[in-house]
C-alpha positions as CSV (number, residue, x, y, z in Angstrom):
1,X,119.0,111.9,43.8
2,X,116.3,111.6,41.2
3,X,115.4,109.4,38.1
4,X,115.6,112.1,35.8
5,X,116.0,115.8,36.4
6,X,117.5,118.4,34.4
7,X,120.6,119.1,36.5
8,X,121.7,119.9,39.7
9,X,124.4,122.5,41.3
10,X,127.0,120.1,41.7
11,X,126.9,119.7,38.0
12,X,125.9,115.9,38.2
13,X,125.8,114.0,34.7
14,X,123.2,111.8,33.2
15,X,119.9,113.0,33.8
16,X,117.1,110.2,32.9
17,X,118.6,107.5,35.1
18,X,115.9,105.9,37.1
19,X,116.4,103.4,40.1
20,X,113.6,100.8,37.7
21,X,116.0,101.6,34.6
22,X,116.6,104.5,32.0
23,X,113.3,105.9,31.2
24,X,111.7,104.9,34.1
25,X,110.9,106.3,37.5
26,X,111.8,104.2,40.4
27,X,107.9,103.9,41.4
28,X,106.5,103.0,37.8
29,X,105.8,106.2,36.8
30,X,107.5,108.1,33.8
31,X,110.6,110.0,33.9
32,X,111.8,112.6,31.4
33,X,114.8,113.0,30.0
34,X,117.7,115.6,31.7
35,X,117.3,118.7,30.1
36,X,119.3,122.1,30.8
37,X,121.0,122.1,34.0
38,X,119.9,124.5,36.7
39,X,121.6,127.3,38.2
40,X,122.0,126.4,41.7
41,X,121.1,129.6,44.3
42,X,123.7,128.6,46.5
43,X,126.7,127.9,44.6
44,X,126.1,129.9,41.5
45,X,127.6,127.1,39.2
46,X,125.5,126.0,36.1
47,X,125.0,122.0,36.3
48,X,124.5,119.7,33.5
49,X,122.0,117.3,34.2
50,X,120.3,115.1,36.3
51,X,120.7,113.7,39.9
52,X,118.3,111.7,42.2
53,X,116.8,111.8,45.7
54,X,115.9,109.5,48.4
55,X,113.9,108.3,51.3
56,X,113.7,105.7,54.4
57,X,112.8,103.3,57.1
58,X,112.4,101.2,60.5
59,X,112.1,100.4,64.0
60,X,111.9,97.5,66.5
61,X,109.6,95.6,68.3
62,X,106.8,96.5,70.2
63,X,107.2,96.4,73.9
64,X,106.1,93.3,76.0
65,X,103.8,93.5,78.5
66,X,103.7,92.9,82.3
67,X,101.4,91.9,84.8
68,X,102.4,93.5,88.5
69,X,100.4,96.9,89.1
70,X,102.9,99.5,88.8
71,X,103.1,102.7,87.2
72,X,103.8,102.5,83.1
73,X,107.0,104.1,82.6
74,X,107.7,106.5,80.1
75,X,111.2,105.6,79.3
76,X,113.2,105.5,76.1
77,X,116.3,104.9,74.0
78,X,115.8,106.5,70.9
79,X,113.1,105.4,69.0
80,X,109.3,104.9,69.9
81,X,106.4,107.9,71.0
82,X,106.7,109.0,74.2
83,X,104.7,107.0,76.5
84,X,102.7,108.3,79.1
85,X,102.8,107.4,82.6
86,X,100.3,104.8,83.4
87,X,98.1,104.7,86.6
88,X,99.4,102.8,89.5
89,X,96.9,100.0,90.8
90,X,97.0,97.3,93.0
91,X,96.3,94.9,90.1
92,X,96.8,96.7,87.2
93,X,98.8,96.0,84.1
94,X,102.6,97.6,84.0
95,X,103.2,99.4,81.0
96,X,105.0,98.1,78.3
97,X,108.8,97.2,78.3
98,X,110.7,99.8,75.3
99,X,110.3,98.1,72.2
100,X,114.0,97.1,71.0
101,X,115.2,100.8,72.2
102,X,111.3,102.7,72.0
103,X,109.7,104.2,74.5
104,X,107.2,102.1,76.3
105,X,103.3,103.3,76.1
106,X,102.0,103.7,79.4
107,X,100.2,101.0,81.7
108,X,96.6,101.0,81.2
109,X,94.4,101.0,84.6
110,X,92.2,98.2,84.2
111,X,90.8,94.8,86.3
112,X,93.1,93.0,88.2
113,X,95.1,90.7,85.9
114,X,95.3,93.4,82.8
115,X,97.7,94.0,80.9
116,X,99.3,96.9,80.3
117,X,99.3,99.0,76.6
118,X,102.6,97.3,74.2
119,X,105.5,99.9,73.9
120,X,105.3,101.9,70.5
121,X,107.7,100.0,67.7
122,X,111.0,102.0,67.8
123,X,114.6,101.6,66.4
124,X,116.8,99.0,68.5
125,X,119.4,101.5,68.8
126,X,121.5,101.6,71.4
127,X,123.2,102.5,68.2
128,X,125.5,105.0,67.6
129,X,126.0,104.0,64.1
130,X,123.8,103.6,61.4
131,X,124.6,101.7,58.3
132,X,121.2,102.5,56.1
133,X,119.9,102.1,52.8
134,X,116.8,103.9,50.7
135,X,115.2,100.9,49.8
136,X,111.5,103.5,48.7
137,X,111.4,101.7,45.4
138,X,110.8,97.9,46.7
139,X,107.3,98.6,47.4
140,X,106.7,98.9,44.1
141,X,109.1,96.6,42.7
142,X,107.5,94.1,44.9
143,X,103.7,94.7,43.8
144,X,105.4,93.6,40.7
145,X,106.3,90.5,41.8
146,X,109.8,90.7,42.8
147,X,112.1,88.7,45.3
148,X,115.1,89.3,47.0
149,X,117.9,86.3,48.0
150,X,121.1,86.2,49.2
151,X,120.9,82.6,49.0
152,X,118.4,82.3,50.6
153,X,114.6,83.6,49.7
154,X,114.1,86.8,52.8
155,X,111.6,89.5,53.0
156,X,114.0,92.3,52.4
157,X,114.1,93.8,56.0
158,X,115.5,90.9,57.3
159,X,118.1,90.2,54.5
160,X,119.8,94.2,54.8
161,X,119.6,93.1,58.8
162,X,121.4,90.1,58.4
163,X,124.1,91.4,56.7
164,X,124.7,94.6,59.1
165,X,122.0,97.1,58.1
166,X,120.4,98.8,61.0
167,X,118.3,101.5,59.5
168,X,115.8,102.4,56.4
169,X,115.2,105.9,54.7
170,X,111.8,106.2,53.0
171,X,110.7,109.3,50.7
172,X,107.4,110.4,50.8
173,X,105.7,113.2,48.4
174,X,102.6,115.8,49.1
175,X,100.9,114.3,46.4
176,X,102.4,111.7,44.0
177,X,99.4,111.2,42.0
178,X,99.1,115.1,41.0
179,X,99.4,116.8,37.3
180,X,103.3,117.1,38.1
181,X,103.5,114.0,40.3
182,X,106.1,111.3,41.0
183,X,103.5,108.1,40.1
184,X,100.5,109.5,38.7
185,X,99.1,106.1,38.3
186,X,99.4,104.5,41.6
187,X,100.7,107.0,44.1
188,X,103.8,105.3,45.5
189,X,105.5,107.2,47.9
190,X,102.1,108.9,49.2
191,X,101.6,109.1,52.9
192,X,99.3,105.8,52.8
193,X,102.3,103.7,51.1
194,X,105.1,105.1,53.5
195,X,102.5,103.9,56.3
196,X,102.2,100.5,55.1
197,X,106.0,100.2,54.0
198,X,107.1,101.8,57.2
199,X,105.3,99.7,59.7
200,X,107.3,96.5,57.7
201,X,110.6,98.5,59.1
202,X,109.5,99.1,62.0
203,X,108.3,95.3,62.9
204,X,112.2,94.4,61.6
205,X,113.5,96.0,64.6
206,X,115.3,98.5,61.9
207,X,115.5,102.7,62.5
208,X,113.4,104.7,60.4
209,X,114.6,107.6,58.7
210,X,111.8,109.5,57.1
211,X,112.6,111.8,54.0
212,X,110.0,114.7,53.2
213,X,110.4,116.3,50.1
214,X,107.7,118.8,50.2
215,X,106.5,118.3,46.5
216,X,104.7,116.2,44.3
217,X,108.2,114.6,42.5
218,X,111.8,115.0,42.8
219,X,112.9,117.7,45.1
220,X,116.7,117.8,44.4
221,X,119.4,120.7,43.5
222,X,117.9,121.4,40.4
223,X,114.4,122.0,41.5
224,X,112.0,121.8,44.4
225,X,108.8,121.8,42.9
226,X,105.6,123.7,44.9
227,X,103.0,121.1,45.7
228,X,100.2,121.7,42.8
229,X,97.7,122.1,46.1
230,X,100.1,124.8,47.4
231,X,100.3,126.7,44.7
232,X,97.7,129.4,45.0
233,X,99.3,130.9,48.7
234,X,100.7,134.2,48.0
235,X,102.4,134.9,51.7
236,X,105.5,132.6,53.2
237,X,103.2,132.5,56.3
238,X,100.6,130.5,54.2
239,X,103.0,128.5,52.5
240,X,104.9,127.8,56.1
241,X,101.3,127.0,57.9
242,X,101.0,124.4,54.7
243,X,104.3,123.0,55.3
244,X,104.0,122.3,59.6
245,X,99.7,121.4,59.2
246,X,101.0,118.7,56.5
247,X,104.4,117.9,58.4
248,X,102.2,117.6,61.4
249,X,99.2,115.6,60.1
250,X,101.7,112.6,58.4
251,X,103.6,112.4,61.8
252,X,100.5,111.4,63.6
253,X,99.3,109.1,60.9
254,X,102.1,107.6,61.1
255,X,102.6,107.2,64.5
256,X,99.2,105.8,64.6
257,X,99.8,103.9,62.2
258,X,102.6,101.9,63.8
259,X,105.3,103.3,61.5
260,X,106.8,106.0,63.8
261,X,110.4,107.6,62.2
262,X,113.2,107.9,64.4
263,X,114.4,110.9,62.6
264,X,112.6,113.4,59.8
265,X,114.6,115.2,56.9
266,X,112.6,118.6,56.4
267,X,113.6,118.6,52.8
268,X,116.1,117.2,50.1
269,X,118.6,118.3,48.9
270,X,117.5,121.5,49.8
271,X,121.4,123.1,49.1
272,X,118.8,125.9,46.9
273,X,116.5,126.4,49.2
274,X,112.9,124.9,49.2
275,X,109.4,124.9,47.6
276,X,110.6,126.8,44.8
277,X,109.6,125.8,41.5
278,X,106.1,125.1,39.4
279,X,106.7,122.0,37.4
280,X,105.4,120.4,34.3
281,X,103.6,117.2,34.4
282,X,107.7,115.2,34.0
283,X,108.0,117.5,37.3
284,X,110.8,119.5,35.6
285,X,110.7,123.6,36.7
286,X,108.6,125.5,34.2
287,X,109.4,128.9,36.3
288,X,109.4,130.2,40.0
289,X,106.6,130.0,42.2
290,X,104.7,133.1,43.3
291,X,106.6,133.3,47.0
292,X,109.2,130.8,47.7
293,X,112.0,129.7,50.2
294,X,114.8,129.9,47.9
295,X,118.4,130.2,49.4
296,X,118.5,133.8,48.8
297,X,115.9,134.9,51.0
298,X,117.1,132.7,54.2
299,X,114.0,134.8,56.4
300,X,111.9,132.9,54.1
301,X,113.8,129.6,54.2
302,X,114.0,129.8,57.6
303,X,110.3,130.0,58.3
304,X,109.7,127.3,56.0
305,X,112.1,124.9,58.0
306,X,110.9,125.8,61.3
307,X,107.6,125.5,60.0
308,X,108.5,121.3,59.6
309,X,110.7,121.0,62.5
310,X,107.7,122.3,64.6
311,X,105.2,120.3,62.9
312,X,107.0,117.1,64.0
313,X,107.8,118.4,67.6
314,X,104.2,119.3,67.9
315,X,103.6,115.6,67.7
316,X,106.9,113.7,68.9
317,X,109.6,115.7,70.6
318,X,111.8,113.0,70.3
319,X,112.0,112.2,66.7
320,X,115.3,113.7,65.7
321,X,115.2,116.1,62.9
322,X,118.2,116.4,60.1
323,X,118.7,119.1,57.2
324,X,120.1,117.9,54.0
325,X,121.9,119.4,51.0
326,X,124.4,117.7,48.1
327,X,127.8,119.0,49.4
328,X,130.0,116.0,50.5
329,X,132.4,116.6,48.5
330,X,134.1,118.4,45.3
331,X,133.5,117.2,42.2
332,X,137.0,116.4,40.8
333,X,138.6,116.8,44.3
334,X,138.7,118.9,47.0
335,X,138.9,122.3,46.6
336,X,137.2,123.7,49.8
337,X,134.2,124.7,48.0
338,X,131.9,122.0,49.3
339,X,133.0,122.8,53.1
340,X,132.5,126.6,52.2
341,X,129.2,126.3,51.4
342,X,127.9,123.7,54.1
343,X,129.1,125.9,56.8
344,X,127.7,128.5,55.2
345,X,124.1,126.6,55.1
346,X,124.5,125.0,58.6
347,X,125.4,128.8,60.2
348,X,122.6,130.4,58.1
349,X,120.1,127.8,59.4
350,X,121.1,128.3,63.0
351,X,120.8,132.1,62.9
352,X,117.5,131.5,61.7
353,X,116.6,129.6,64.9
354,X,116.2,125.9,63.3
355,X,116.4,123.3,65.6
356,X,117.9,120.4,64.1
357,X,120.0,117.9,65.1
358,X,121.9,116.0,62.3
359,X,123.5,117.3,59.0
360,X,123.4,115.4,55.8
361,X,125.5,115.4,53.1
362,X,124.9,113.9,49.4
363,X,128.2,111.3,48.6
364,X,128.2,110.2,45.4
365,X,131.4,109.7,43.6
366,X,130.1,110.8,40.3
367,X,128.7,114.2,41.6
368,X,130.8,115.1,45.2
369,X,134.1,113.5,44.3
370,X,136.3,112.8,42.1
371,X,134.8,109.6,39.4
372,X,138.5,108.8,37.8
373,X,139.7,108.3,41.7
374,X,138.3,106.7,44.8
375,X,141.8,107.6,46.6
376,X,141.3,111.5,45.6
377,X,136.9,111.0,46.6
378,X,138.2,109.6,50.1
379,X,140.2,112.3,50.5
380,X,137.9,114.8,49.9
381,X,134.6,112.9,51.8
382,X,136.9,113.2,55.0
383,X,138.3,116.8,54.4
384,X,134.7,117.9,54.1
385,X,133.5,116.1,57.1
386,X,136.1,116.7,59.4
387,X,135.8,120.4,58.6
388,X,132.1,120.4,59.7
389,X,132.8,118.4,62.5
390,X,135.5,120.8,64.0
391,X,133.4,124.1,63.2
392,X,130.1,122.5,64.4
393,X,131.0,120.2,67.4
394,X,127.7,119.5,68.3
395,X,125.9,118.4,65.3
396,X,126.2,114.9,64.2
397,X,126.6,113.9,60.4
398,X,125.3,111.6,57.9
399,X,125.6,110.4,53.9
400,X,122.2,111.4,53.7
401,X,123.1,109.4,49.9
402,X,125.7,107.5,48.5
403,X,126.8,105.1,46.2
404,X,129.3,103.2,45.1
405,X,132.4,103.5,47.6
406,X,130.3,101.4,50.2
407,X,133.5,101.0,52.7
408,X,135.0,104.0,51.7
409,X,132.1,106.6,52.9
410,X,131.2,104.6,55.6
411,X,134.6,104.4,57.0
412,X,135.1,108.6,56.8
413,X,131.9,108.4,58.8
414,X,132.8,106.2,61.3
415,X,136.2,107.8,61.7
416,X,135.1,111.3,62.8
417,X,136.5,112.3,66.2
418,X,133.5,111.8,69.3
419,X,131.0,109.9,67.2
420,X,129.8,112.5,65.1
421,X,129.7,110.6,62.2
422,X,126.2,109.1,62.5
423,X,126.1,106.9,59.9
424,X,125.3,107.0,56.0
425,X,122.4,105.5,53.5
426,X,123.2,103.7,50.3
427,X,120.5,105.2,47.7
428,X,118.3,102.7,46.0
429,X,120.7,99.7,46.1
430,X,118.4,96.9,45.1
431,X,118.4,98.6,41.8
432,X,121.5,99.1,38.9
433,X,121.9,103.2,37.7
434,X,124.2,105.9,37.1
435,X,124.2,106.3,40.7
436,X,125.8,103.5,41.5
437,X,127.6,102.4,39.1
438,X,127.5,98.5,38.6
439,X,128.4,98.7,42.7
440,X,124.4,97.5,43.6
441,X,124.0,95.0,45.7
442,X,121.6,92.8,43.8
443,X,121.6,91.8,40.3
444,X,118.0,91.0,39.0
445,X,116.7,88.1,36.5
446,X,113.2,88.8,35.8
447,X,111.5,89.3,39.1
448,X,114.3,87.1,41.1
449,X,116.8,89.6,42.7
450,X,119.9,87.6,44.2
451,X,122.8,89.2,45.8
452,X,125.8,90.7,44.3
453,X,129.3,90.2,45.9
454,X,129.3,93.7,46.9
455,X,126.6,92.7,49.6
456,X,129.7,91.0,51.1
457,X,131.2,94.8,52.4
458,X,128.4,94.9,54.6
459,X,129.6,91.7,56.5
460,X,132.8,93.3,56.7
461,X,131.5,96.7,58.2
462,X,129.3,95.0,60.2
463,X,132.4,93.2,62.2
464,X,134.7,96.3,61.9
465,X,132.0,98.7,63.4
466,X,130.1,96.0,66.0
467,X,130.9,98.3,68.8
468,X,128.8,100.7,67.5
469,X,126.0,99.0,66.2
């Protein structure tokens, strides 16, 4: 989703609609009003206006230390950076225990009595399911003062966690503070503020799902702007280099930074393609971009993905890697169409030789279902799903987005045959939109944001899916 595009391929209505409020981007900075819809590359279908995007976060605790000498061990769950073997010694610090499901850091050699190095902050996930919000927008919502309470005053980590949410998707943009950028006043979303935001996640114990969007603002259906900086390449093997030296640099920044993802979406929404569009200073398309990795050209698209995937291998081969697009469902019901072109995607990407792991799809009633009928959206969400799941049985699957039908989506996902629903992620739920429909699960006064009853579903999943979680 976005706050304000001019359309998408599924046709999506009410462009303008920030996560902060009509007119309004979700980080501060100004959105435009939906204009014309775009003509999405993979469907063919003309849209009508806008639709938003997302991003996410968090990890657990850093691994306790030891005091026997023996080797650091390298083990992990699935979060944390690979630790490296420490040094046996007579008297030398172990290496530290996995942190909540990380990998512990290896044992340091040192004097006798040292202690060895703290395992790297990781998701606490023995988890096989992941009930997740995109909470990007707090950060600034909080520089502004506000509070979150669901009775109770609670840094929001801890509140989501109490009531069953077990991991956080952030966005993050090239360059928000660019001509066509996202915040051009104080760069939310940057690599610096997904640091600082994401180390918060990963002290919570919570996963981290990070969401690159490979552009200065919204990346969505209807456009995937070219980084301003990237503009001037002429070759996909110049744009590709671009995309894995910058995919590659804000891994290790962040992994040094103590905000290490647990999985990596190389794009959004990318159902037409990426890095396709130069875009005006609202970050709405202005025309196509010298080379690009539209959908139409998947030799292209496919260098451009691989390109991310191996810049976050080259740092962390364990940080899973998921592809995204907006086809969860039909809009009005199911027709097949959605499933049509998700296999076709998925199949295209393998042939291409792109590693990835999980699948996401966009589930938002409004745009992939049917909005006069939750009955007729269920039905669809699950046709969809259960169609990728029996034609790819070993990818996994996510809600990449979604919002309102909490139980609904989340159920579909749960119910897929040998786990491969993965989980899902409620977009921007602190905040009231088009999106979501009066279905957010805070209501704000001022700067006090207290907790709607709809908060209450995630009790309820939270007991129905414990085994899981």
């Amino acid at each position: 989703m976005n706050s304000g595009d001019s359309g998408d391929s599924a046709g999506n209505p009410g462009g303008n609609v920030s996560a902060g409020g009509a007119s309004t981007s979700v980080a501060g900075a100004s959105s435009t009003s939906g204009g014309a819809g775009q003509t999405s590359s993979a469907s063919g279908s003309t849209s009508s206006a806008g639709q938003t995007s997302g991003g996410s976060a968090a990890g657990g605790a850093s691994g306790a230390s030891s005091s026997a000498g023996n080797a650091g061990s390298a083990g992990r769950a699935s979060g944390g950076t690979t630790g490296a073997a420490g040094s046996t010694q007579t008297t030398g610090g172990n290496g530290g225990a996995p942190g909540g499901g990380g990998q512990a850091a290896g044992g340091a050699s040192g004097a006798a009595g040292s202690t060895g190095s703290a395992g790297s902050a990781g998701a606490a996930s023995s988890a096989t399911y992941f009930i997740g919000a995109d909470i990007t927008s707090v950060q600034a919502a909080e520089a502004r003062g506000a509070t979150y309470s669901d009775g109770t005053k609670k840094d929001i980590f801890q509140l989501l966690k109490d009531h069953g949410f077990n991991y956080i998707r952030l966005r993050t943009f090239v360059d928000p503070k660019a001509a066509d950028g996202y915040d051009q006043t104080n760069g939310y979303a940057d690599l610096a503020h997904t640091i600082t935001f994401g180390k918060r996640i990963k002290a919570a114990g919570l996963g981290f799902l990070l969401d690159f969007h490979y552009s200065d603002n919204w990346a969505d259906p209807g456009k995937q702007c070219v980084p301003i900086a990237w503009q001037g390449y002429t070759t996909i093997a110049q744009l590709a280099t671009a995309v894995h030296d910058y995919t590659k640099d804000a891994i290790t920044q962040l992994i040094a930074g103590g905000a290490r993802p647990d999985m990596v979406q190389i794009g959004n929404e990318i159902t037409p393609g990426m890095l396709i569009n130069v875009c005006d200073s609202g970050g709405q398309p202005t025309g196509n971009n010298q080379v690009t990795g539209s959908i139409s050209n998947w030799t292209n698209l496919g260098t451009l993905l691989k390109a991310g995937v191996q810049g976050v291998k080259d740092v962390d081969t364990g940080i899973k890697i998921m592809l995204h697009i907006d086809r969860g469902g039909d809009k009005g019901g199911y027709t097949g169409g959605a499933l049509n072109t998700s296999e076709s995607f998925i199949t295209n990407a393998q042939k291409q030789g792109v590693a990835f792991d999980v699948f996401g799809e966009s589930c938002y009633q409004a745009y992939q279902g049917d909005p006069n009928s939750t009955t007729n959206t269920k039905t669809d969400w699950t046709d969809t799903f259960t169609g990728l799941t029996t034609k790819f049985p070993n990818l996994k699957f996510v809600a990449a987005e979604y919002g309102p039908m909490q139980r609904e989506i989340n159920d579909v996902l749960f119910g897929l045959s040998n786990q491969q629903g993965l989980g899902t992620f409620n977009w921007e739920p602190t905040e009231q939109g088009a999106w979501n429909t009066g279905h957010s699960l805070f209501t704000a006064a001022g700067n006090t944001n207290t907790a709607t009853a709809d908060l209450a579903l995630y009790d309820a999943m939270k007991t129905a899916y414990a085994g899981r979680l």
